[in-house]
C-alpha positions in Angstrom: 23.5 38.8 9.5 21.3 38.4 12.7 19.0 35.9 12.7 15.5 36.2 14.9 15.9 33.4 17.9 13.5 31.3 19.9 14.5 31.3 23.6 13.8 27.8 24.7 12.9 27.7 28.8 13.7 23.9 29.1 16.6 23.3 26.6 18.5 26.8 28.4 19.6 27.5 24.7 18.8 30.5 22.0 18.3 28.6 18.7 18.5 31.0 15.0 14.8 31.1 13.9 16.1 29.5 10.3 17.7 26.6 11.8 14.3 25.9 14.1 11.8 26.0 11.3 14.0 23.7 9.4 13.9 21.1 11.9 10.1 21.6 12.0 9.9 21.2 8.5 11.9 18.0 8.7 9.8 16.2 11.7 6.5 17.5 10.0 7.3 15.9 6.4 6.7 12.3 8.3 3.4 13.3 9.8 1.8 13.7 6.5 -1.8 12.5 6.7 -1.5 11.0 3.5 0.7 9.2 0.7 0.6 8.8 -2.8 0.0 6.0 -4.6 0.1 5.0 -8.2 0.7 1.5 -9.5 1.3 -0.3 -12.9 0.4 -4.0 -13.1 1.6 -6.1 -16.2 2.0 -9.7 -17.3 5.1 -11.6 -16.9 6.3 -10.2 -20.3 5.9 -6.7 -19.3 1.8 -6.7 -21.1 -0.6 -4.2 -19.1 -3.2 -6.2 -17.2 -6.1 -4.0 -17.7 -8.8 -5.0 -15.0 -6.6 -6.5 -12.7 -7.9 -5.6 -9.1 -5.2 -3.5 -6.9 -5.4 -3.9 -3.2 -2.8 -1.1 -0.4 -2.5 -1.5 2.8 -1.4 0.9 5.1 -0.4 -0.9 8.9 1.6 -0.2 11.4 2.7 -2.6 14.9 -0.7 -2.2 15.6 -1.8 -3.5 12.4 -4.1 -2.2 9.3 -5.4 1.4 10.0 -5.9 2.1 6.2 -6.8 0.3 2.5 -7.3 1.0 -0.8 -9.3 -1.1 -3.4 -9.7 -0.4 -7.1 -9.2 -2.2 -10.7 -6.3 -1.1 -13.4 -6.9 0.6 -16.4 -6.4 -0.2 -20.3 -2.8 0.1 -19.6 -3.0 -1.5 -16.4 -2.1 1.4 -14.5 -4.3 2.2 -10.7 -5.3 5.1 -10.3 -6.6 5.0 -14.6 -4.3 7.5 -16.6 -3.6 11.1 -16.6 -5.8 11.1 -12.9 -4.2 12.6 -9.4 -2.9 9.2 -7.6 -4.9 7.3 -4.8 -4.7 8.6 -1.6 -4.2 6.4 1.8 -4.2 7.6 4.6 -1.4 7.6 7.1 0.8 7.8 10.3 4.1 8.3 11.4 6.2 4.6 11.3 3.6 3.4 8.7 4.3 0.8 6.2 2.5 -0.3 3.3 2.0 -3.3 1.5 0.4 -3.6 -2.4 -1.7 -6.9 -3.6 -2.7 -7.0 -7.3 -4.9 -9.8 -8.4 -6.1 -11.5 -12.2 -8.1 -14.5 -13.1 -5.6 -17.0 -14.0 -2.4 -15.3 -12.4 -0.7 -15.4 -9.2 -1.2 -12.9 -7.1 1.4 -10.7 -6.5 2.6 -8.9 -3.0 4.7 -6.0 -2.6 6.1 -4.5 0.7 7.7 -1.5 1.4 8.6 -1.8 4.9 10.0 2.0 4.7 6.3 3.0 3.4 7.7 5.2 0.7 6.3 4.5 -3.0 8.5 5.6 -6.0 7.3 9.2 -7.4 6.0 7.4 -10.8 4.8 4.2 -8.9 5.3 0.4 -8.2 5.2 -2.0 -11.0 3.6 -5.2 -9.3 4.1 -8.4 -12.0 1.3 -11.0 -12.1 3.0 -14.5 -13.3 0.7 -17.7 -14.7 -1.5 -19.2 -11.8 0.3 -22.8 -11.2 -1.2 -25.9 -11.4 -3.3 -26.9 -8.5 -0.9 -29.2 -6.8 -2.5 -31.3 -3.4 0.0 -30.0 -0.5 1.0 -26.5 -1.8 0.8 -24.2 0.2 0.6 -20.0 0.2 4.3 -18.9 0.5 2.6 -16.9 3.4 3.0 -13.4 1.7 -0.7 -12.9 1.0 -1.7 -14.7 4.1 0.3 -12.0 5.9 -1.8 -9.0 4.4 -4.2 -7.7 7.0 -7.2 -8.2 4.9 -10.3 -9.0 5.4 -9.5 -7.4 8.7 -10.9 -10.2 11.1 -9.2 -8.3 14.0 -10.4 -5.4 13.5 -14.3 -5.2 13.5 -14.8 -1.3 12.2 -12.0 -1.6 9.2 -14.0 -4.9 8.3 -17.7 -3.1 8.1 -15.9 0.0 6.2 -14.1 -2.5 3.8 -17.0 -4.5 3.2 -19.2 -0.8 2.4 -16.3 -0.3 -0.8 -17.0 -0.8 -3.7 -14.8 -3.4 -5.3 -15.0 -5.9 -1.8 -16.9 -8.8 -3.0 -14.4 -9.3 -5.5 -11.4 -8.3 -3.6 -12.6 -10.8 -1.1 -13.6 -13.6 -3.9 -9.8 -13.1 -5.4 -8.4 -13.5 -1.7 -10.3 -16.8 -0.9 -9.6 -18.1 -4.2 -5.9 -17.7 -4.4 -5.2 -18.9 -0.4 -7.3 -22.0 -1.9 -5.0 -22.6 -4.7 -1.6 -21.8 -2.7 -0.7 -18.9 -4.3 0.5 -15.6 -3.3 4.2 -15.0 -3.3 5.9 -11.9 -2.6 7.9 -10.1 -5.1 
């Protein structure tokens, strides 16, 4: 069977049409301009944490280009059930990171340096706060999160326009103050 080909000038080569657009297709799937995400954020004995407020990053070497803020569900799932999943934007070699957030409850941090995001979401686990203990310190994970984006002055007016900021930015300051934040 003949395939169509693409003469190619610069490579001196004929390539099969097929095995072109399949390339194509392979280098575009990275440049998508967005990525899915859904999230499920539960107690330390696997309980929904309905309320709890869910923070995604999207950063690259350059640092934060993207966020998402927003608060879980009756069954503590982001975006609330049966909805289409949050959408962040994104770039080729992006990463993300997720923050989730509940009075009384350590923080917890998730990273996914390869910026992919299981089909039916991340599970992020909020643990008891610990007691306040003089000399603790944050284990660095939530320190390491972009927000509030001091570096970047345009991200930081946008962040502070979303709804959900103020107590984003409360549940930062207050667990950096208390030394919590660890990654899980």
């Amino acid at each position: 069977m003949d395939h169509p080909v693409v003469r190619c000038r610069h490579l001196r080569g004929v390539f099969p049409l097929p095995a072109l657009l399949a390339l194509l297709t392979i280098a575009c799937s990275d440049l998508a301009s967005t990525r899915d995400v859904r999230v499920t954020i539960l107690d330390g004995a696997g309980n929904p944490v309905p309320g709890a407020i869910f923070y995604a990053e999207a950063y690259d070497d350059s640092g934060a280009f993207a966020f998402l803020i927003a608060r879980a569900g009756e069954a503590g799932e982001v975006p609330d059930s049966a909805r289409e999943p949050l959408k962040i934007p994104w770039r080729r070699g992006a990463r993300i990171a997720l923050a989730a957030f509940a009075p009384g409850r350590r923080p917890a941090v998730l990273r996914r340096p390869e910026g992919r995001l299981a089909t039916d979401g991340a599970v992020l686990v909020l643990e008891p706060a610990r007691s306040a203990e003089p000399g603790v310190t944050s284990s660095g994970a939530l320190a390491d999160l972009h927000f509030p984006f001091e570096d970047d002055p345009a991200l930081a007016a946008r962040a502070r326009g979303t709804a959900g900021y103020p107590e984003l930015a409360e549940a930062f300051r207050e667990a950096l103050e208390a030394g919590e934040g660890g990654e899980i």
